[in-house]
C-alpha positions in Angstrom: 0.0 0.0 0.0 1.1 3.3 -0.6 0.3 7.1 -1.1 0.4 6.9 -4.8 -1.8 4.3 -5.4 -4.3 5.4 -2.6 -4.0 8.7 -4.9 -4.6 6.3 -8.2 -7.5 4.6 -6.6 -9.2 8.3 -5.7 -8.6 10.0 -9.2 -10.2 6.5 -11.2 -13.2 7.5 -9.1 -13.2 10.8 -10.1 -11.6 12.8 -7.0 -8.1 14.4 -6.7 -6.4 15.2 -3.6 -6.1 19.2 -4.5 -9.9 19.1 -4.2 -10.0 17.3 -0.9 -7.2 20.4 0.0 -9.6 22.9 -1.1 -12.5 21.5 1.3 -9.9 21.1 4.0 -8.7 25.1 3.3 -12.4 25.7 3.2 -12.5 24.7 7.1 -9.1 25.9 8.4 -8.3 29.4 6.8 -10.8 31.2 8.7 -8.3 30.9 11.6 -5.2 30.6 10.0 -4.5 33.9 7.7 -0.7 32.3 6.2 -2.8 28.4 5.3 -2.8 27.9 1.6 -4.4 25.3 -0.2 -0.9 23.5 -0.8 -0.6 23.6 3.3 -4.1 21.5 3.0 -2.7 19.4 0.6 0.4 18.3 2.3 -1.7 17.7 5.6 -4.6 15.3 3.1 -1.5 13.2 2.1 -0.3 12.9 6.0 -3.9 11.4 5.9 -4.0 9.3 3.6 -0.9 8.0 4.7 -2.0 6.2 7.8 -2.9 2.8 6.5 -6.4 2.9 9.0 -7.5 5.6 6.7 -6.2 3.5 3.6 -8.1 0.4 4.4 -11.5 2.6 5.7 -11.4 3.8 1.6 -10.8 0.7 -0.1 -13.2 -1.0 1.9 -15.8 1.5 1.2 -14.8 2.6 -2.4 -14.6 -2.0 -2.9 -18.8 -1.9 -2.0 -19.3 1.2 -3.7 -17.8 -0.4 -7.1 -19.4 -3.8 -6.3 -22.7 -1.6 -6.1 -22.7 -0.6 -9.3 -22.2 -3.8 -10.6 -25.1 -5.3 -9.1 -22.6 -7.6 -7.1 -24.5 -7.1 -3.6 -26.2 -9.3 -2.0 -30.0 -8.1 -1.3 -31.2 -5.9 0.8 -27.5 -4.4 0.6 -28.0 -3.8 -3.0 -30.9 -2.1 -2.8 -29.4 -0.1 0.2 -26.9 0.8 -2.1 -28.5 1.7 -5.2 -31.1 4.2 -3.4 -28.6 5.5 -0.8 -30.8 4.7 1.7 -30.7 7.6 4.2 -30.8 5.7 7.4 -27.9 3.0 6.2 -25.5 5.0 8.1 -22.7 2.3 7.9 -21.4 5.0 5.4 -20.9 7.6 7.8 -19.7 5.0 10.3 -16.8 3.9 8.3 -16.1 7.8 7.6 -15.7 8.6 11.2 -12.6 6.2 11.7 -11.4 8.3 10.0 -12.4 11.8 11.7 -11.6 10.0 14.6 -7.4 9.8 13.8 -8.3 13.7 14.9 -10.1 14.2 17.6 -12.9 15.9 18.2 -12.5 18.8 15.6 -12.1 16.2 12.9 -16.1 14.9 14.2 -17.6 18.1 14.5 -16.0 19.3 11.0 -17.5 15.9 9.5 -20.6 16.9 10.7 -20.4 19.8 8.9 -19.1 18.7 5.6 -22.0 15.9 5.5 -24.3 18.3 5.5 -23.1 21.2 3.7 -21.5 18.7 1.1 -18.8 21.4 -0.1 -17.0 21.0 -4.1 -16.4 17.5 -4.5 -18.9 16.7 -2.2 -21.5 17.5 -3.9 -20.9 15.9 -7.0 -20.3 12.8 -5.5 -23.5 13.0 -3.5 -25.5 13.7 -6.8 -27.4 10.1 -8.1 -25.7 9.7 -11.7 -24.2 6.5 -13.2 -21.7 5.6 -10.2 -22.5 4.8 -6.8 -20.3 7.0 -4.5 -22.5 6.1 -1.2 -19.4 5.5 0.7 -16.9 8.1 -1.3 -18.4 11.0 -0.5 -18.1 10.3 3.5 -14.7 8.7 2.8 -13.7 12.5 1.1 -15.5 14.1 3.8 -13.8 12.3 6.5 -10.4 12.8 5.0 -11.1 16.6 4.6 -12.1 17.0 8.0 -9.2 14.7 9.2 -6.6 16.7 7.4 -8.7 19.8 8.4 -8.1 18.9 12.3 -4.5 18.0 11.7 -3.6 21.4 10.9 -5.5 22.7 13.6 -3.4 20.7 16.2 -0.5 21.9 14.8 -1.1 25.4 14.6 2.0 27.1 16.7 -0.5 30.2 17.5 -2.9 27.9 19.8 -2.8 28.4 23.4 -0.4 26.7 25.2 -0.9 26.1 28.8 2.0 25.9 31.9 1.4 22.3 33.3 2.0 22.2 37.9 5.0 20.1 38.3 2.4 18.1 40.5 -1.2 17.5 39.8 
């Protein structure tokens, strides 16, 4: 496994990392005046890096593809092929994601699934691929990369720790 074919995987389905950036930038330059989009992309490659966040897309983008090959079993397939709203496993799968992050990574997820930013959106829209679990996968990575830079910014408070609690 590796970056570039995590990368490969994304772009065959349509999505490339500068546009998971640009959602990420989206989230984080409100508080950060110097971020640039490259910043966000650096920080989505960190990521996508971490082979949790790996397996959590090729698990998801696997059923997504078997979807649209009519490959499920039933009811799954019929789950799939409507996007049933109260599935959920989709969001699920996302949040292990989020989760590498913290806290800001969950509420920025939150967010992002239902504003459903650039990419987002066209993912989310019913055409002739099934992207059930892609969109939360690109979410999740957005908002994970998001909350990366956020705990690395060198301008958040820092606080003096008692050398005894």
């Amino acid at each position: 496994m590796s970056l570039a074919y995590i990368e490969s995987l994304l772009l065959s389905r349509g999505v490339r990392l500068q546009q998971i950036a640009e959602i990420a930038y989206q989230l984080q330059s409100p508080y950060q005046a110097s971020l640039t989009v490259k910043d966000c992309e650096n920080s989505v490659k960190a990521v996508l890096s971490k082979r949790e966040v790996q397996y959590a897309l090729y698990t998801g983008i696997a059923l997504d593809q078997l979807a649209e090959q009519g490959l499920l079993p039933q009811p799954l397939q019929a789950i799939m092929e409507s996007d049933e709203p109260l599935y959920g496993v989709d969001e699920t799968l996302a949040l292990g994601i989020t989760n590498v992050y913290g806290m800001i990574g969950l509420t920025s997820f939150g967010y992002l699934d239902k504003v459903k930013p650039g990419i987002l959106q066209q993912l989310n829209a019913k055409g002739n691929n099934v992207h059930v679990f892609l969109d939360d996968l690109v979410a999740g990575v957005a908002a994970a990369a998001s909350a990366r830079i956020a705990h690395q910014d060198k301008k958040a408070q820092q606080y003096d720790l008692p050398d005894r609690p």
